[in-house]
Gaussian input, Z-matrix of N, CA and C with variables (Angstrom, degrees):
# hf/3-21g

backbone

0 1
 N
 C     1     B1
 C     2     B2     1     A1
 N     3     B3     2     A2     1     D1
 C     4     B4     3     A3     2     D2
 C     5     B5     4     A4     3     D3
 N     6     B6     5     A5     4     D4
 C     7     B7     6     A6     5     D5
 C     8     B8     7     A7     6     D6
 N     9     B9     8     A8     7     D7
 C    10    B10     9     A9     8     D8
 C    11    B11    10    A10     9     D9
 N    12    B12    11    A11    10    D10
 C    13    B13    12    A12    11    D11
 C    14    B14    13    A13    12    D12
 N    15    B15    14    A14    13    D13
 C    16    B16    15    A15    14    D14
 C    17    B17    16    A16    15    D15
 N    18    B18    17    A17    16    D16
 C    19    B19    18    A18    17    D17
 C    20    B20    19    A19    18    D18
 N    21    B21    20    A20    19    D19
 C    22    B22    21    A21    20    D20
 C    23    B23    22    A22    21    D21
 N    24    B24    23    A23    22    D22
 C    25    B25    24    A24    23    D23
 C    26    B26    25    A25    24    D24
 N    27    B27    26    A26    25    D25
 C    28    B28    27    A27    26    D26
 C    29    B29    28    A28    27    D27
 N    30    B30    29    A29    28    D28
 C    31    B31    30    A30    29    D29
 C    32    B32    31    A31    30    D30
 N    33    B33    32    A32    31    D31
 C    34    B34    33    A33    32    D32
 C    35    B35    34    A34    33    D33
 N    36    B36    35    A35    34    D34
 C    37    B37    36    A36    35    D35
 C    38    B38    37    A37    36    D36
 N    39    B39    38    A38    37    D37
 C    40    B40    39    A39    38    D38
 C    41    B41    40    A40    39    D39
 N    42    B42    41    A41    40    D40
 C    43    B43    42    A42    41    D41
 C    44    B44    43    A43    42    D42
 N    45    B45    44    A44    43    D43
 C    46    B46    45    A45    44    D44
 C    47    B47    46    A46    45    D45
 N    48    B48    47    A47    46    D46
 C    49    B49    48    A48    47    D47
 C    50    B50    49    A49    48    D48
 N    51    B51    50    A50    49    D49
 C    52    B52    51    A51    50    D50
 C    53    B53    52    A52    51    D51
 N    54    B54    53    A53    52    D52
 C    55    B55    54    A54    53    D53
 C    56    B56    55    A55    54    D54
 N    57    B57    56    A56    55    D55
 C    58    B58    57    A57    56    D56
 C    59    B59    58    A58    57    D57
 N    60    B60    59    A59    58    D58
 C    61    B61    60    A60    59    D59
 C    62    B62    61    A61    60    D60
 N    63    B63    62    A62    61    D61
 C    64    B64    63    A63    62    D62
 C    65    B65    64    A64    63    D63
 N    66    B66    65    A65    64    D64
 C    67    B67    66    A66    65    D65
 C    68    B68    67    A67    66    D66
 N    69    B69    68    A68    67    D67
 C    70    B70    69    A69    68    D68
 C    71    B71    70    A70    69    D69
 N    72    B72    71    A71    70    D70
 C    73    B73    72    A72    71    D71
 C    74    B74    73    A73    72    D72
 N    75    B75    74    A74    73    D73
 C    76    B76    75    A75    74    D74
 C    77    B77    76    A76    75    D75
 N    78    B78    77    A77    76    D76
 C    79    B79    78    A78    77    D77
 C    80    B80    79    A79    78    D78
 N    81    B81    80    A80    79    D79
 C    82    B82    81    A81    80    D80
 C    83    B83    82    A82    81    D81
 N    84    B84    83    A83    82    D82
 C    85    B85    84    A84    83    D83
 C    86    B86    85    A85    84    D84
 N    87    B87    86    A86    85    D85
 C    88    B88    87    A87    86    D86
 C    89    B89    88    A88    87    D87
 N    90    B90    89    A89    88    D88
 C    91    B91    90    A90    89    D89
 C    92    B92    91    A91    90    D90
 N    93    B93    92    A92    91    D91
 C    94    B94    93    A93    92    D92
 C    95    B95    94    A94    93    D93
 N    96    B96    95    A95    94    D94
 C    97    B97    96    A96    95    D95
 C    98    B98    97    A97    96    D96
 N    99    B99    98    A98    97    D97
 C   100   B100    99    A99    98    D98
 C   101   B101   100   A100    99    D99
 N   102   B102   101   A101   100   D100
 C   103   B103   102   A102   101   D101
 C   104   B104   103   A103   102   D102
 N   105   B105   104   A104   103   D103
 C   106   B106   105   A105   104   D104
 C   107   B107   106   A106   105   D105
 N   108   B108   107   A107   106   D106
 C   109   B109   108   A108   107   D107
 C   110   B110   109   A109   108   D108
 N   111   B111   110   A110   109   D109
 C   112   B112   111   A111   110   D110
 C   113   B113   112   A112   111   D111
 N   114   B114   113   A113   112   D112
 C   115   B115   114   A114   113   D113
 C   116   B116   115   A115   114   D114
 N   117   B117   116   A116   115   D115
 C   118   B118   117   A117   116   D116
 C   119   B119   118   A118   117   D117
 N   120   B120   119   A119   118   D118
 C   121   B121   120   A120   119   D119
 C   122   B122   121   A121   120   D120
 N   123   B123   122   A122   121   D121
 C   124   B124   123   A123   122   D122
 C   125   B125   124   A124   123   D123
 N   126   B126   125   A125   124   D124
 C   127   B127   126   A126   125   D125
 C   128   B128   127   A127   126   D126
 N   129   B129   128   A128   127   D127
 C   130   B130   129   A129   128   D128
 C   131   B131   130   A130   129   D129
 N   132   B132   131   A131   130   D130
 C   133   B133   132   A132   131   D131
 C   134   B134   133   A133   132   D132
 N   135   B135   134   A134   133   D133
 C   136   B136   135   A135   134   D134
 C   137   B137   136   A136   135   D135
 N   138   B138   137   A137   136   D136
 C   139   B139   138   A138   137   D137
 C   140   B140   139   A139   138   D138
 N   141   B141   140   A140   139   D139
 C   142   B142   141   A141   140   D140
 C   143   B143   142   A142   141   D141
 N   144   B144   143   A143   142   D142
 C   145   B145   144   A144   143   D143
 C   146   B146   145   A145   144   D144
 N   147   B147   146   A146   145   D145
 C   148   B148   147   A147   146   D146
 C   149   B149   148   A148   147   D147
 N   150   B150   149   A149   148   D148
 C   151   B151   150   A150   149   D149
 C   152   B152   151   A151   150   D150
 N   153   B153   152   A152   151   D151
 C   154   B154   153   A153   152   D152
 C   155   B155   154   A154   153   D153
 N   156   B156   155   A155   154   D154
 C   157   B157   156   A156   155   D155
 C   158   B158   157   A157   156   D156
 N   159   B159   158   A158   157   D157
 C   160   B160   159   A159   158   D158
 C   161   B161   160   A160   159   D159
 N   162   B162   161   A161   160   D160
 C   163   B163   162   A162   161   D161
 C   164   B164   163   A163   162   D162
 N   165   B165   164   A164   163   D163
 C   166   B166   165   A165   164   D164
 C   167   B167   166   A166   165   D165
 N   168   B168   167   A167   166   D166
 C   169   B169   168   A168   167   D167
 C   170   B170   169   A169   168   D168
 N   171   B171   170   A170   169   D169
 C   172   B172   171   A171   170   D170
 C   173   B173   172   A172   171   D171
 N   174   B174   173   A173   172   D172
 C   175   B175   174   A174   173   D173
 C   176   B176   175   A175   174   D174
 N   177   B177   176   A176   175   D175
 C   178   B178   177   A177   176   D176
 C   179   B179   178   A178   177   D177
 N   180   B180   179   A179   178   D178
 C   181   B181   180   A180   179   D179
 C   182   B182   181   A181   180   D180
 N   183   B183   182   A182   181   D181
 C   184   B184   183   A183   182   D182
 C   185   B185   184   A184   183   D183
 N   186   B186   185   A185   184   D184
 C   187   B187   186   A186   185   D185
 C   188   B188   187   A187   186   D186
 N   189   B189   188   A188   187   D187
 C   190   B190   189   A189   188   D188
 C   191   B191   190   A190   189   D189
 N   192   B192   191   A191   190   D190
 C   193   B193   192   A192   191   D191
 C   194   B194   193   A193   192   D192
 N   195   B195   194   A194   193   D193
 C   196   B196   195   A195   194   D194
 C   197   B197   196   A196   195   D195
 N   198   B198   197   A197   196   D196
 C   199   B199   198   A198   197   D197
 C   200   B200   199   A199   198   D198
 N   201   B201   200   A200   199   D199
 C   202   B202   201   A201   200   D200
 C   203   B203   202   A202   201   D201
 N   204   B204   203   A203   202   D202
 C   205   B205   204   A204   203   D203
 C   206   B206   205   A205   204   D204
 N   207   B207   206   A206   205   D205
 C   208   B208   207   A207   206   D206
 C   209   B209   208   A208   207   D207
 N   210   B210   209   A209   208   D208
 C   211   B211   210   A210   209   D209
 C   212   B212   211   A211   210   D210
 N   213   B213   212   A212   211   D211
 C   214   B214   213   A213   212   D212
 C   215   B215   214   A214   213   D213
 N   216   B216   215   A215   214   D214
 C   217   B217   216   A216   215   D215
 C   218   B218   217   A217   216   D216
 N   219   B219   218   A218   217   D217
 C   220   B220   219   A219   218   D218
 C   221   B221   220   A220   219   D219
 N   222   B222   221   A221   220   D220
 C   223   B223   222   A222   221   D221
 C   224   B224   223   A223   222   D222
 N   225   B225   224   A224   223   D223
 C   226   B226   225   A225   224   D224
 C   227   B227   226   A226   225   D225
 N   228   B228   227   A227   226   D226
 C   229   B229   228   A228   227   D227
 C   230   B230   229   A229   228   D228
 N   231   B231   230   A230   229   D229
 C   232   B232   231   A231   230   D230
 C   233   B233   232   A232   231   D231
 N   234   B234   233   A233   232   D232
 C   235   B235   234   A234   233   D233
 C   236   B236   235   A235   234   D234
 N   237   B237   236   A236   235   D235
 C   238   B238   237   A237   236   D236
 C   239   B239   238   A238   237   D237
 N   240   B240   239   A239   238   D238
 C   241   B241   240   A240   239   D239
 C   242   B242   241   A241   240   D240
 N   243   B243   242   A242   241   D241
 C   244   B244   243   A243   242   D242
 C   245   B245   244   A244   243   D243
 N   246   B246   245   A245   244   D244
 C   247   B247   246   A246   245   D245
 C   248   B248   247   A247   246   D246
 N   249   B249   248   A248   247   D247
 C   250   B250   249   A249   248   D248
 C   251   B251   250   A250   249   D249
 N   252   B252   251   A251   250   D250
 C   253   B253   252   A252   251   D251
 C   254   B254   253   A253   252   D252
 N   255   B255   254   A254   253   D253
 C   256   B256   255   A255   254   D254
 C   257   B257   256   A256   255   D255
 N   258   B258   257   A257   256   D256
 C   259   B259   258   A258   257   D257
 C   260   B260   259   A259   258   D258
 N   261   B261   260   A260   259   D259
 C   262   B262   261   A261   260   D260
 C   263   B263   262   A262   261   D261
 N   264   B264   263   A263   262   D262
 C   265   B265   264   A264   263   D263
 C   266   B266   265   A265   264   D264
 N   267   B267   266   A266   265   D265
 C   268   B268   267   A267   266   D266
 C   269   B269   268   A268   267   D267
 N   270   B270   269   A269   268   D268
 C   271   B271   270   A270   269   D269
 C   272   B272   271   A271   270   D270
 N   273   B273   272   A272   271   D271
 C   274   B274   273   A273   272   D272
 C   275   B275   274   A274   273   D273
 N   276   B276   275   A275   274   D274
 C   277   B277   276   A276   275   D275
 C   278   B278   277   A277   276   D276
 N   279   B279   278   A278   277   D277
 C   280   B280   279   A279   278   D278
 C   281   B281   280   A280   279   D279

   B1=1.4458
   B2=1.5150
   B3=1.5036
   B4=1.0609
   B5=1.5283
   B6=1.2113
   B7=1.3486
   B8=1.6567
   B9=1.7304
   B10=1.7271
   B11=1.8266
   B12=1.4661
   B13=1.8416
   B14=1.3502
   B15=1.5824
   B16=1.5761
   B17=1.8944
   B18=1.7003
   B19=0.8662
   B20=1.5401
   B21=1.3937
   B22=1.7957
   B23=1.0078
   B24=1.3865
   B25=1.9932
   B26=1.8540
   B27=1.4922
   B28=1.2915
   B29=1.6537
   B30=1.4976
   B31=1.5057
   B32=1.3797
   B33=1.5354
   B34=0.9981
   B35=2.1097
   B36=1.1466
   B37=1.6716
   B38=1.3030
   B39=1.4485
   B40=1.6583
   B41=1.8661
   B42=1.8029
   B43=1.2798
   B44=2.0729
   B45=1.6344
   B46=1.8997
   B47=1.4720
   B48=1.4867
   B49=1.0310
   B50=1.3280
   B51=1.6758
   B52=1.2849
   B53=1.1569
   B54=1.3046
   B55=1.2481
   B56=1.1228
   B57=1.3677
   B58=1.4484
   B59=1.5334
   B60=1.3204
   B61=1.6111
   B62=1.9210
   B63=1.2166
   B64=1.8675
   B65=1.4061
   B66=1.1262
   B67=1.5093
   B68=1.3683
   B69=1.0640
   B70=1.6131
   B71=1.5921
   B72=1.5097
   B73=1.5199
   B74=1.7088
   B75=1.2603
   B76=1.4409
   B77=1.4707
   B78=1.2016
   B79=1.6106
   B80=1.5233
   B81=1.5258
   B82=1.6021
   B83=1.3708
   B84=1.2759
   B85=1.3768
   B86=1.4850
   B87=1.0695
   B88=1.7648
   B89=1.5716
   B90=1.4373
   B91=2.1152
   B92=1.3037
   B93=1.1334
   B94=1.6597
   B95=1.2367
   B96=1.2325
   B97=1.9055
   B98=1.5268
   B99=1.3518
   B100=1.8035
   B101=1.4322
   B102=1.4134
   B103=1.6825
   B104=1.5736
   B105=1.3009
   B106=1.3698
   B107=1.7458
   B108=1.5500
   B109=1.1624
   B110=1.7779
   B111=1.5940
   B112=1.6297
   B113=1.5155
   B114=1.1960
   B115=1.6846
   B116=1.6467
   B117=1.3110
   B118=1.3962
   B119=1.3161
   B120=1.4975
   B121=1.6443
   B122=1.6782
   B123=0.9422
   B124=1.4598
   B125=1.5895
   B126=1.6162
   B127=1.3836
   B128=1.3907
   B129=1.4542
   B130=1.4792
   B131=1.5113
   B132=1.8979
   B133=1.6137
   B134=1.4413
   B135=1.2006
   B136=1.7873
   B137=1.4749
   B138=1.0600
   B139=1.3398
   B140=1.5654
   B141=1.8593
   B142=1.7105
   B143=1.8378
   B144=1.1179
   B145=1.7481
   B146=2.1028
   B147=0.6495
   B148=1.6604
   B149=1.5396
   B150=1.1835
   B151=1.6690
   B152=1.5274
   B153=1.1491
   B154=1.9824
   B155=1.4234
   B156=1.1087
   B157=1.3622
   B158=1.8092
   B159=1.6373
   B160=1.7775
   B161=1.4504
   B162=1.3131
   B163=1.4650
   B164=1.9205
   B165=1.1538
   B166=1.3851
   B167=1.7180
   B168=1.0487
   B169=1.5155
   B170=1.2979
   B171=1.4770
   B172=1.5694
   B173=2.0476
   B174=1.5899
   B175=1.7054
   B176=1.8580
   B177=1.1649
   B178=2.0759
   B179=1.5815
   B180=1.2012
   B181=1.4180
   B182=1.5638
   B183=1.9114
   B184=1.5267
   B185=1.6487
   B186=1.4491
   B187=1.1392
   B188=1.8804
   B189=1.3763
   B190=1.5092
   B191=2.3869
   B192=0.7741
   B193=2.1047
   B194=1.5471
   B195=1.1294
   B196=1.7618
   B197=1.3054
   B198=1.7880
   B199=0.7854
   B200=1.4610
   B201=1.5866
   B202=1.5586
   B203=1.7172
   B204=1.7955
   B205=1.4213
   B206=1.5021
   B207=1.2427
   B208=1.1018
   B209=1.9925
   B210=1.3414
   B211=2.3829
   B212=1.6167
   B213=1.5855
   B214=1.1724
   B215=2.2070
   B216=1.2832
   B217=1.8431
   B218=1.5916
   B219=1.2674
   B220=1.5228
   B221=1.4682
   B222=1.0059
   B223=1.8882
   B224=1.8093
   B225=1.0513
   B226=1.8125
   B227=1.6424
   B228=1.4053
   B229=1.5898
   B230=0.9908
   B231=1.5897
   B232=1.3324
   B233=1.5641
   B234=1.2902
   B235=1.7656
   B236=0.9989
   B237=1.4514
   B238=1.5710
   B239=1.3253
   B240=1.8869
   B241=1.3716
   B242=1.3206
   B243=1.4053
   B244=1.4978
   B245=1.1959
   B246=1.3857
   B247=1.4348
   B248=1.2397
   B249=1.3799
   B250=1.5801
   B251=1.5672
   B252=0.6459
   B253=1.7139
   B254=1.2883
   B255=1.6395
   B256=1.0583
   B257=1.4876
   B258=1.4570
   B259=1.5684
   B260=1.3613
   B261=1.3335
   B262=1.3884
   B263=1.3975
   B264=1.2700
   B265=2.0785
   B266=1.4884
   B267=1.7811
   B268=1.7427
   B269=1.0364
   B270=1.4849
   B271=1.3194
   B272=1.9154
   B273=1.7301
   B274=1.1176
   B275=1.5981
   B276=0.8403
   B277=1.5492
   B278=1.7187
   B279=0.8600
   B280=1.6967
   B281=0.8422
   A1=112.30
   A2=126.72
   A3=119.17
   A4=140.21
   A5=117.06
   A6=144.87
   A7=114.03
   A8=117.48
   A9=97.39
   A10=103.05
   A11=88.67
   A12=84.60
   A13=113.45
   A14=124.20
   A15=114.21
   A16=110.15
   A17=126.13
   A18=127.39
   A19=121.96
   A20=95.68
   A21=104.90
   A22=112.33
   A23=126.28
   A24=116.45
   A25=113.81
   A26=83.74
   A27=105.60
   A28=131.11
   A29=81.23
   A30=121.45
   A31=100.33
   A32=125.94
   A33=137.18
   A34=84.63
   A35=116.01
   A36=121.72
   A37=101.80
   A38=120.22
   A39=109.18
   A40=105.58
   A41=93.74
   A42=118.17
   A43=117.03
   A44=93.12
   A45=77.82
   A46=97.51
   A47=126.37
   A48=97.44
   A49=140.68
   A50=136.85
   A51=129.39
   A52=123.32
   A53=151.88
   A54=141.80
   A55=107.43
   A56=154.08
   A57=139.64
   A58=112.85
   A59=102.81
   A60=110.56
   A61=118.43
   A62=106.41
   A63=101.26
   A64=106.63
   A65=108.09
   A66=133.16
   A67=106.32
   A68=128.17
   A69=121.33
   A70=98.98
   A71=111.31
   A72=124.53
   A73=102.64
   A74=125.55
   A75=122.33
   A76=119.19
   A77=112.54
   A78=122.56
   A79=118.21
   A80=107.24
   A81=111.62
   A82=93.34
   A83=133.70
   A84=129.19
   A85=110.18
   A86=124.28
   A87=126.60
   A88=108.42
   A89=99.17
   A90=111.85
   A91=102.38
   A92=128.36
   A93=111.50
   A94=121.15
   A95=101.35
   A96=98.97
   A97=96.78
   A98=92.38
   A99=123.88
   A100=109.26
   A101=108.41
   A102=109.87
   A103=73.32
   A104=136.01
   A105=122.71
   A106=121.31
   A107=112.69
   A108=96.09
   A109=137.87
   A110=92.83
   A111=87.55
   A112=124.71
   A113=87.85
   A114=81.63
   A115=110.06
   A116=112.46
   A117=133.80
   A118=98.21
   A119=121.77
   A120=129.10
   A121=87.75
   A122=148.70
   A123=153.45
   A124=105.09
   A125=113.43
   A126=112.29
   A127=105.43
   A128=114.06
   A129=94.82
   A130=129.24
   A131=101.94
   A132=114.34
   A133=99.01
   A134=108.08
   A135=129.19
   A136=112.49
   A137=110.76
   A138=129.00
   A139=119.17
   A140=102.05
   A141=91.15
   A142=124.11
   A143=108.64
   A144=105.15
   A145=89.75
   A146=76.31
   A147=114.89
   A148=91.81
   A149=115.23
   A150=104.83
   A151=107.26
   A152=116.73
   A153=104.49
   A154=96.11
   A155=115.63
   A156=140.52
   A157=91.19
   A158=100.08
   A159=89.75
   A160=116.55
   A161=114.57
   A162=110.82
   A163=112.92
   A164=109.78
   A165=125.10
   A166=111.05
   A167=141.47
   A168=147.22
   A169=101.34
   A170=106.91
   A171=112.58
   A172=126.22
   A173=79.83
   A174=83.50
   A175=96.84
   A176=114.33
   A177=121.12
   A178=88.70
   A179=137.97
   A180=130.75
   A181=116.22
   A182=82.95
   A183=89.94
   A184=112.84
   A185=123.29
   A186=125.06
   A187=106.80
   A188=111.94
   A189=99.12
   A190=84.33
   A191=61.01
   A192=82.35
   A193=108.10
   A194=136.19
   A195=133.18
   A196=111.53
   A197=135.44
   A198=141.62
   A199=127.52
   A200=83.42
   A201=109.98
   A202=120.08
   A203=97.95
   A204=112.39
   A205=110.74
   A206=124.99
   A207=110.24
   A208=108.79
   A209=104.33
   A210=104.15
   A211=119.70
   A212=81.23
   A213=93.46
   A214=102.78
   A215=108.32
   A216=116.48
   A217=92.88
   A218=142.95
   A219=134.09
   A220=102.04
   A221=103.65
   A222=118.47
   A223=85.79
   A224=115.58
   A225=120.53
   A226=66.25
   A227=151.74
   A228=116.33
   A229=92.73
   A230=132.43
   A231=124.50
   A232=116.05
   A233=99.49
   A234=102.51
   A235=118.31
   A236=133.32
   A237=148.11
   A238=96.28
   A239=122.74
   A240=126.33
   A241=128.86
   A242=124.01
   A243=132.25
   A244=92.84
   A245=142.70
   A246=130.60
   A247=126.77
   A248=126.39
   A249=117.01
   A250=120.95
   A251=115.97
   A252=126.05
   A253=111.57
   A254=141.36
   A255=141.23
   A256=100.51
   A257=121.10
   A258=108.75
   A259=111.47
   A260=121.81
   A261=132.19
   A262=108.81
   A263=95.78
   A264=88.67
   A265=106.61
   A266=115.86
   A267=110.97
   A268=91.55
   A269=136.36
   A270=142.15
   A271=93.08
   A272=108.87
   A273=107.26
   A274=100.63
   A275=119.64
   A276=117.53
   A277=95.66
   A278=148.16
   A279=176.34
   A280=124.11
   D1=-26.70
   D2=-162.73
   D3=86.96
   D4=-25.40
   D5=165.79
   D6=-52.62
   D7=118.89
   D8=170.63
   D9=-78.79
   D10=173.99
   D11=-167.06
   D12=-74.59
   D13=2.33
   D14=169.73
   D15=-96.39
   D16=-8.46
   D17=141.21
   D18=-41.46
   D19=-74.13
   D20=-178.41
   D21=-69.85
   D22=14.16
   D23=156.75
   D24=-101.78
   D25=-28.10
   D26=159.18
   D27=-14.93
   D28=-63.35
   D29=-163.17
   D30=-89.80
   D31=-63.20
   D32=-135.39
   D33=-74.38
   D34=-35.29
   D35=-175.51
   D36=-79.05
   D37=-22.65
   D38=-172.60
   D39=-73.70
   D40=-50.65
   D41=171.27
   D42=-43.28
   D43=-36.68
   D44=177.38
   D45=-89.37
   D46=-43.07
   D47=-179.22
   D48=-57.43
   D49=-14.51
   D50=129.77
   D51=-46.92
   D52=-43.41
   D53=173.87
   D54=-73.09
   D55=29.10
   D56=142.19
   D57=-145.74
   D58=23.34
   D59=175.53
   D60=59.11
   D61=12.29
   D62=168.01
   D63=-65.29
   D64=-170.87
   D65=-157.11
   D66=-143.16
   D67=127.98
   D68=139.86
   D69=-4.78
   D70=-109.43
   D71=175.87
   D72=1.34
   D73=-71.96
   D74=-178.85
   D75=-47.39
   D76=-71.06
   D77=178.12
   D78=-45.60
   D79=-28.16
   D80=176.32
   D81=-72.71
   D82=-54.94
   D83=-177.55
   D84=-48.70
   D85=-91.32
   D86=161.27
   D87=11.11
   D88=-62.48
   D89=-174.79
   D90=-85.96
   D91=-11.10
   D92=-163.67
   D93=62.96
   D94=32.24
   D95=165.56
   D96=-126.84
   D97=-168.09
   D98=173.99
   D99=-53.87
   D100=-178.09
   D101=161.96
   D102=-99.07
   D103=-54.27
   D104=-153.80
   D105=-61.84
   D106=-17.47
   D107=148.04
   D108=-94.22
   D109=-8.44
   D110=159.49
   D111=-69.31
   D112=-18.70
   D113=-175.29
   D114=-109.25
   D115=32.33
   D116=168.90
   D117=-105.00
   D118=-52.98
   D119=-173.18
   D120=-68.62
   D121=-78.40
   D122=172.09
   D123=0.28
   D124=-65.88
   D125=-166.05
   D126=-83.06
   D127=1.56
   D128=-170.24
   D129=101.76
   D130=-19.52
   D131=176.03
   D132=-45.41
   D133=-59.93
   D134=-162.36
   D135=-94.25
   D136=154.37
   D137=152.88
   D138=-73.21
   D139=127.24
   D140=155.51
   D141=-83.24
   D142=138.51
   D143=-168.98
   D144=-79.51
   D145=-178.79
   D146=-176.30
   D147=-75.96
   D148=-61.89
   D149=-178.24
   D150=-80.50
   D151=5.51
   D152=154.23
   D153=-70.06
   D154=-64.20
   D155=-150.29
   D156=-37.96
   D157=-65.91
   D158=-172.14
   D159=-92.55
   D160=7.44
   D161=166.79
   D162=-85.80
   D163=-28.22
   D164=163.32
   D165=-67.80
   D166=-67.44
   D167=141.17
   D168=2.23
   D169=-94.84
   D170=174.47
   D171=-24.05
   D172=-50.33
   D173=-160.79
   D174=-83.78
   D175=5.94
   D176=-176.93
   D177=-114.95
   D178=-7.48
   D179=176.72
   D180=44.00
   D181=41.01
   D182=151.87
   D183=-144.04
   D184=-165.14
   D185=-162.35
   D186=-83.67
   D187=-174.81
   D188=-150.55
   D189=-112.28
   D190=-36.37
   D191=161.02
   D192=-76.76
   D193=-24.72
   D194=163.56
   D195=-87.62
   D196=-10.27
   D197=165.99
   D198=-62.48
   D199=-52.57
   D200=-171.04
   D201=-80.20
   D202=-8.12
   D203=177.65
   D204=-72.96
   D205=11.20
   D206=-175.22
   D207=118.40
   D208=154.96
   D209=146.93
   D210=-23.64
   D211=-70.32
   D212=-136.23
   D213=-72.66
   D214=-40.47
   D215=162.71
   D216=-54.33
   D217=-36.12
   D218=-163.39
   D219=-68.84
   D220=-22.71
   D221=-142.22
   D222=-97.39
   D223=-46.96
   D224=-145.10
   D225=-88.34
   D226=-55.79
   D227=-135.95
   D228=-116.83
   D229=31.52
   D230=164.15
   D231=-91.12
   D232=118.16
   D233=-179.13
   D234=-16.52
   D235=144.38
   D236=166.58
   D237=-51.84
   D238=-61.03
   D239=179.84
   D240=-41.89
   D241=-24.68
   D242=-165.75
   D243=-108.39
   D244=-2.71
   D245=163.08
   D246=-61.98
   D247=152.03
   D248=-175.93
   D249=-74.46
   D250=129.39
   D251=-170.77
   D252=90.14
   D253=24.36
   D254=-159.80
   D255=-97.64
   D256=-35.11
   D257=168.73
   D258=-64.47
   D259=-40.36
   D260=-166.74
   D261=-64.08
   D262=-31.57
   D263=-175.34
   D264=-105.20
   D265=8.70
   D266=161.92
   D267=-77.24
   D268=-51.37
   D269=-136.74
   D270=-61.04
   D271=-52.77
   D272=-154.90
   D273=-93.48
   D274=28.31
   D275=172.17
   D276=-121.57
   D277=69.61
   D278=-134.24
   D279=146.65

């Protein structure tokens, strides 16, 4: 891909957070920080530590190595359930 691996985590968190509708605001909660330092780690000001890495993993209910593979591996093994509209479309398939 080309990407160094704090690019492609970069991505890979921007990427879930569109696919399940969080926020900055959320994920700072999740880590116990700010939105303003997520969105410092976001641009690149900051570093993500190692314990983003598996507290993020954990809270996407996937592995901390599928994270780090990049978007697009973040994207494919992230639960059907944690997708956005995923309550909305159990609801309507009943």
């Amino acid at each position: 891909m080309g990407w160094g691996l704090e690019e492609s985590l970069r991505l890979s968190v921007a990427a879930l957070m569109q696919a399940t509708g969080d926020s900055q605001r959320k994920i700072a909660a999740v880590l116990g920080l700010t939105q303003t330092q997520v969105s410092r780690r976001q641009s690149g000001a900051t570093s993500w530590s190692l314990r983003d890495v598996d507290v993020l993993a954990e809270y996407y209910g996937i592995t901390a190595l599928d994270l780090l593979a990049g978007p697009t591996r973040a994207c494919e093994t992230l639960p059907a359930a944690r997708r956005r509209g995923a309550n909305a479309q159990k609801g309507m398939a009943r």
